[in-house]
DOLUMZA-145054 format. One line per 5 residues: number of its first residue (from 1); for each residue x, y negated, z of C-alpha. Coordinates in steps of 0.2 Angstrom, whole numbers, always signed. Layout:
% DOLUMZA-145054
NUM = X:Y:Z; ... .
END
This chain:
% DOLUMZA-145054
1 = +764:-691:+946; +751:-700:+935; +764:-713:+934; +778:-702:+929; +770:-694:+914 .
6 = +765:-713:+908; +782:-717:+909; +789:-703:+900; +777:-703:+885; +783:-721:+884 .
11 = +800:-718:+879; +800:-699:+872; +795:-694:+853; +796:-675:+854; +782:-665:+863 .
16 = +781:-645:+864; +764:-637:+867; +763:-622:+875; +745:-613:+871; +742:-626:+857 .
21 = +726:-617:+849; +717:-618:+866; +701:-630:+865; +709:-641:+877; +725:-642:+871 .
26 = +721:-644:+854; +714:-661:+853; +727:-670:+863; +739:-662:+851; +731:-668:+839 .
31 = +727:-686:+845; +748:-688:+851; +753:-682:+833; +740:-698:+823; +752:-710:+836 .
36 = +766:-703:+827; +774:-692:+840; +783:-674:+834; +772:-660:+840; +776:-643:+841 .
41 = +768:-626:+849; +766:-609:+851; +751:-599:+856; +749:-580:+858; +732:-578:+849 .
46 = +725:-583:+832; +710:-595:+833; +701:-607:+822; +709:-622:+831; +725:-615:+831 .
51 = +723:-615:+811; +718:-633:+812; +734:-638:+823; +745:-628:+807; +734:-638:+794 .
56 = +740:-656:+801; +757:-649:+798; +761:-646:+816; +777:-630:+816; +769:-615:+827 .
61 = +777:-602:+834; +766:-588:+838; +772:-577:+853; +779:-587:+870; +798:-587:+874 .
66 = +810:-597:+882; +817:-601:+863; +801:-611:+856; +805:-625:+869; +820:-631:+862 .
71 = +822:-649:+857; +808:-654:+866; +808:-670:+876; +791:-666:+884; +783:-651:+887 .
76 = +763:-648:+890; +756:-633:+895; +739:-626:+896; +730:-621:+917; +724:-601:+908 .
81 = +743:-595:+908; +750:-585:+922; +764:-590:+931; +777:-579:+926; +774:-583:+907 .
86 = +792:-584:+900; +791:-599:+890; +781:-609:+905; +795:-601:+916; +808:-607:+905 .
91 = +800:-623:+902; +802:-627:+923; +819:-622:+924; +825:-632:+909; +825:-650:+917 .
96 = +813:-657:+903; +798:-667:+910; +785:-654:+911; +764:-657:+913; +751:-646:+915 .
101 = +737:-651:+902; +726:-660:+915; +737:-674:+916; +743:-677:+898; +725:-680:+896 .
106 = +722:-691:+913; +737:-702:+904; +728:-703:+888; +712:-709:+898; +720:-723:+904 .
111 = +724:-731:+887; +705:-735:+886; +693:-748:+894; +679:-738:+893; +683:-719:+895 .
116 = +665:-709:+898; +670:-694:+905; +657:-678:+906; +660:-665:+920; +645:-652:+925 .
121 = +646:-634:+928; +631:-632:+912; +631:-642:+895; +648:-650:+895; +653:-646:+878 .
126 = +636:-652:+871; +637:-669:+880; +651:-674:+875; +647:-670:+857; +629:-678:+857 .
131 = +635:-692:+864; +650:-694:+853; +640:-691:+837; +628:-705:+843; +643:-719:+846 .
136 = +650:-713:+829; +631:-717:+823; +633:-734:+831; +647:-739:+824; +658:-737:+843 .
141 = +672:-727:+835; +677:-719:+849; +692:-708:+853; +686:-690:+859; +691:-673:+868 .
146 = +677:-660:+865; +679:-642:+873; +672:-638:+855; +669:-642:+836; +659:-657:+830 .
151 = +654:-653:+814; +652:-669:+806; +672:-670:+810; +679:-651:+811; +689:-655:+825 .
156 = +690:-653:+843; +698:-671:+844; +694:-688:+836; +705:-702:+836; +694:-718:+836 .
161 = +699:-737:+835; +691:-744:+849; +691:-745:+869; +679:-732:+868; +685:-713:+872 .
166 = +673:-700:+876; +681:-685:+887; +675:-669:+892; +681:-665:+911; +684:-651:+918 .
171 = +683:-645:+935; +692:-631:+935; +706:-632:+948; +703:-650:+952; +709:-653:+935 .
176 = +698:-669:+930; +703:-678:+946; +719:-682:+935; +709:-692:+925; +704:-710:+924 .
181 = +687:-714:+921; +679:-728:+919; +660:-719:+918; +657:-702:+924; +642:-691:+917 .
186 = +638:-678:+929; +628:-665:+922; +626:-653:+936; +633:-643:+949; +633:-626:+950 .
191 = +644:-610:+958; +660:-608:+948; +676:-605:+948; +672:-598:+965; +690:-588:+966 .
196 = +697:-606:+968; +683:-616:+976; +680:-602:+988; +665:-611:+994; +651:-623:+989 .
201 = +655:-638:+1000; +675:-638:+991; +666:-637:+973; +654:-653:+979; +666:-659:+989 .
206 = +679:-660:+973; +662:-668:+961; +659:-678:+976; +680:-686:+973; +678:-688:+955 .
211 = +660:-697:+952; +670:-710:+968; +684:-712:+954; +672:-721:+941; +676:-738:+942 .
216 = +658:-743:+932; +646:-730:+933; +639:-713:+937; +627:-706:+928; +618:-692:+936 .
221 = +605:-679:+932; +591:-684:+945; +583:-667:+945; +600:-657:+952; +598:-653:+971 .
226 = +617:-651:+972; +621:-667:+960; +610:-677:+971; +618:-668:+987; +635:-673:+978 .
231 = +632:-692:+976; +625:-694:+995; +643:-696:+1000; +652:-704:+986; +657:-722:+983 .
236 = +651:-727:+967; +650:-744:+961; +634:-743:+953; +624:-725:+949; +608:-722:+935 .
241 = +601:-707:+934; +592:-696:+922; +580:-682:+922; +561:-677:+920; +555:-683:+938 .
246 = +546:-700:+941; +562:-708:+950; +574:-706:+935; +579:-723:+927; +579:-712:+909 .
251 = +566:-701:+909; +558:-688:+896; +540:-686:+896; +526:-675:+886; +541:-661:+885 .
256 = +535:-652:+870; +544:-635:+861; +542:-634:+842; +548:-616:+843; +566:-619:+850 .
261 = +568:-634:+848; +560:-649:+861; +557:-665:+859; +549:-676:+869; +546:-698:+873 .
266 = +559:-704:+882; +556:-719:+896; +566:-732:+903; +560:-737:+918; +544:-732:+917 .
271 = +542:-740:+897; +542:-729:+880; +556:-732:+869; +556:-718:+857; +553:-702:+852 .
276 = +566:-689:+853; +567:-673:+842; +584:-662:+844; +588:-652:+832; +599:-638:+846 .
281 = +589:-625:+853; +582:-622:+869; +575:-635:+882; +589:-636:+893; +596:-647:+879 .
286 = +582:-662:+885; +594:-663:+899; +608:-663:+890; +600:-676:+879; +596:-689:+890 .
291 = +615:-688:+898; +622:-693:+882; +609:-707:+877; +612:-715:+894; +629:-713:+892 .
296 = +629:-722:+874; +617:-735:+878; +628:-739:+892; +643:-740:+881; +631:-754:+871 .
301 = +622:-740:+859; +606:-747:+853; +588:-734:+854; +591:-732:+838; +607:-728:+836 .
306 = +604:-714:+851; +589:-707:+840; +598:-705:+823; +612:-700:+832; +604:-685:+843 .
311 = +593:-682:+825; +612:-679:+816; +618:-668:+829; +615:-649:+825; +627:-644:+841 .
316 = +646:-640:+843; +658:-627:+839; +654:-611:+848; +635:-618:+855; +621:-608:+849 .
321 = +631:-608:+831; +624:-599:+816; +636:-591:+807; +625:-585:+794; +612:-569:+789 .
326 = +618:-554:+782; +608:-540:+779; +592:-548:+787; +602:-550:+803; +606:-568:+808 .
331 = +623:-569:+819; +624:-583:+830; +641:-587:+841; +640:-594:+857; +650:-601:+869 .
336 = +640:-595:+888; +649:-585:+899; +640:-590:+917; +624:-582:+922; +614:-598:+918 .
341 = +620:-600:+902; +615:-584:+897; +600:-588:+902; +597:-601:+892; +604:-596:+878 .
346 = +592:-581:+877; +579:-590:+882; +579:-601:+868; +584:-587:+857; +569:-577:+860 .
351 = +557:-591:+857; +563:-590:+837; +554:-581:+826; +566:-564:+826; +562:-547:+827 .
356 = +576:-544:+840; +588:-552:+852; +605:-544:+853; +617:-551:+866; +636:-547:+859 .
361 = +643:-552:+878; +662:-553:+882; +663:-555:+902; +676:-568:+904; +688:-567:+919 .
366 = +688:-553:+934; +683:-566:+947; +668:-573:+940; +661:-554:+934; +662:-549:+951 .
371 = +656:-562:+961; +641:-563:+950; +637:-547:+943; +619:-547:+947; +615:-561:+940 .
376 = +626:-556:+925; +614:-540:+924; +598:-552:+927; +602:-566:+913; +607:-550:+903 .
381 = +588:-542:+904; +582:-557:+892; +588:-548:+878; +581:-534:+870; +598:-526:+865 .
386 = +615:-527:+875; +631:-525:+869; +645:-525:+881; +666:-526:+880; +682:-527:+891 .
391 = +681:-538:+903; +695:-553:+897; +705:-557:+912; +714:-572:+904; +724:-580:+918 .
396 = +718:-568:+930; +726:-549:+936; +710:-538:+942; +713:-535:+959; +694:-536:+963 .
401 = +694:-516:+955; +680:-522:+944; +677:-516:+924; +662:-516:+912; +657:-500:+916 .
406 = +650:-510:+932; +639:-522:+924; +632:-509:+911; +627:-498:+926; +616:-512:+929 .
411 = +610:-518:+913; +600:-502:+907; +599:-495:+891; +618:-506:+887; +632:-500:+880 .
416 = +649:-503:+881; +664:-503:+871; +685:-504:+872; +686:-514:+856; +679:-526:+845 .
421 = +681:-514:+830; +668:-503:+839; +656:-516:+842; +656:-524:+827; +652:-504:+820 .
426 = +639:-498:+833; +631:-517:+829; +630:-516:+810; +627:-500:+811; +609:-503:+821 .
431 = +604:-519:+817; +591:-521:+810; +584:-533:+796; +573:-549:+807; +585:-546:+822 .
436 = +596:-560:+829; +614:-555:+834; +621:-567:+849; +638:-565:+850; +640:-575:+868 .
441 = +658:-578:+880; +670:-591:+882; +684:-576:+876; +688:-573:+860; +671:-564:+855 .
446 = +669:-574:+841; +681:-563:+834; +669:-549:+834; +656:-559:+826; +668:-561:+812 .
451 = +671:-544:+812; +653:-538:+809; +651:-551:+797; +667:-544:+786; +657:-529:+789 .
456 = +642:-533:+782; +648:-541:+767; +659:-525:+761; +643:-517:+762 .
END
């Protein structure tokens, strides 16, 4: 199959996106049209990378039907439609070569000698956004798919001019093991995606495939139980590791916070090289941070390079990103929609300087929000003010019988609301000047934060 997508994007010109606007979708979309290709798309839901595709001139259809597929040579879909979706139904019965999104991007791997692929349940987005920023600072100009925006480029995608492409892999139904990488950053493991997995030996055992697959490196977070657990089986050519523990090959020592914001002196086997200051909140970020210097000074980065390029980045699209202060209230939108993300995020929000922490939170598929409940409820009790909405099935039907009402039994003193409209109301209406409004999901929550904001201003 790997071969059969690279020969028809070798003799076809017209390719049909179906879920353009998705963060995946998106930049491959984007990358296919710079090499001339004719893209078209539709999509069901406005979004800000949708409105990118429009801007490059790429004809959008919003709504899916059997009709939007007609003249294409190709077609791509995205993993989050369901299977009776009439255009992706239509699209399978019409004898046109047909890909899941997975595999359009394995195919677009393989046109690089060194493709860096970062995969982890925690921090992917980041990563790969640090660590291209850094090889843009170097001079590497490398291609790129990021799960988010990188605000030096306002885009989701980066077409380079090198061997260099920097991919963010997904693990989500096996999905990254279509892809061909030459270097894999693993970040972490963690339980997710639990409804497909179904247990912790699959999800390692599927890390465990991928990290086999690079065919130079894996570069590994040396303080992860399950990471380390991962790689005991794996065949890697060669593996360097990273962490705050004395056997990491890059190390960060004399961790220090300067309110959310850490930085530390990183080490190289055991000698100083520099001094790191990030400039993304919270301390979970010294992680991410080492991943993607490693990564770049693998790829021939210099120290300095790494540090001017992690001192540039001020995070992606979506990750702990300030939208602004209205009022006195600052609104930050963030991408977090596990347990241990919303933890972090939290965390580093209350070690700013705000009166309150509100968390704006949009449970993101029924699965995941009842499996995990608890620990929903737990990383929930961070904040000082919880704001709850409809559970977003996305791909999913809720036969688990679970609703929001459930996790705001849990969260005490939450409420909970049907739309965005009413969130955004009951949220300007008590916020108060000094408080800090996290809007956090992988949904479409950043819709409310508009919202508010809209709000706000007609004030």
């Amino acid at each position: 199959m790997k071969q059969a997508i690279d020969e028809v994007l070798a003799k076809i010109k017209r390719v049909h996106f179906i879920g353009i606007g998705g963060s995946g979708m998106c930049p491959l979309a984007e990358i296919l049209h710079s090499e001339g290709y004719e893209i078209t798309g539709s999509d069901n839901n406005t979004s800000e990378t949708l409105d990118r595709v429009k801007a490059l001139g790429i004809p959008v259809r919003m709504g899916q039907c059997a009709e939007n597929i007609a003249g294409a040579e190709m077609i791509v879909y995205t993993a989050a439609l369901l299977p009776n979706n009439p255009e992706l139904v239509a699209a399978k019965a019409s004898g046109v070569p047909t890909f899941e999104r997975a595999k359009l991007l394995g195919a677009i791997t393989r046109r690089y000698g060194n493709c860096l692929c970062v995969c982890g349940t925690h921090g992917k987005t980041t990563t790969t956004a640090m660590l291209t920023q850094i090889m843009r600072t170097a001079g590497l100009r490398p291609s790129a798919v990021i799960g988010g925006r990188l605000p030096e480029t306002n885009s989701n995608g980066l077409v380079g001019k090198s061997e260099h492409m920097v991919c963010e892999a997904c693990e989500y139904k096996d999905s990254f093991l279509e892809l061909d990488p030459d270097v894999v950053v693993l970040l972490n493991v963690d339980e997710d995606h639990m409804e497909y997995f179904k247990t912790k030996e699959n999800l390692q055992a599927s890390f465990r495939k991928f990290a086999s697959m690079a065919s130079k490196a894996v570069l590994f977070n040396g303080d992860d139980v399950n990471t380390r657990q991962v790689l005991e089986g794996a065949k890697c050519k060669r593996v360097i590791s990273f962490g705050r523990s004395e056997e990491n090959f890059f190390r960060a020592v004399n961790v220090a916070m300067d309110g959310a914001f850490a930085r530390y002196d990183l080490l190289y086997h055991g000698e100083f090289l520099t001094t790191i200051r990030l400039q993304v909140p919270g301390e979970h970020n010294v992680s991410n941070s080492l991943a993607a210097i490693a990564a770049a000074m693998f790829s021939g980065a210099s120290i300095l390079d790494c540090e001017r390029g992690v001192a540039a980045f001020k995070g992606a699209g979506r990750r702990f990103e300030v939208l602004g202060t209205y009022r006195g209230v600052t609104v930050v939108d963030d991408y977090a929609h596990h347990p241990r993300e919303l933890e972090v995020s939290l965390a580093a929000a209350k070690l700013m300087p705000y009166k309150r922490v509100w968390a704006v939170f949009q449970p993101f598929t029924f699965s995941r929000t009842a499996l995990l409940l608890h620990d929903f409820s737990k990383a929930l009790a961070v904040a000082d003010k919880v704001v709850l909405t409809q559970i977003m099935g996305s791909r999913e039907v809720n036969t688990y019988g679970v609703s929001t009402a459930d996790l705001a039994e849990q969260c005490p003193g939450s409420v909970w609301f049907n739309e965005f409209d009413e969130v955004a109301d009951y949220v300007v209406a008590n916020a108060e000047a000094g408080d800090l409004v996290l809007t956090l999901g992988c949904g479409d929550i950043y819709k409310a934060a508009k919202l508010m904001i809209a709000k706000w201003e007609a004030k």
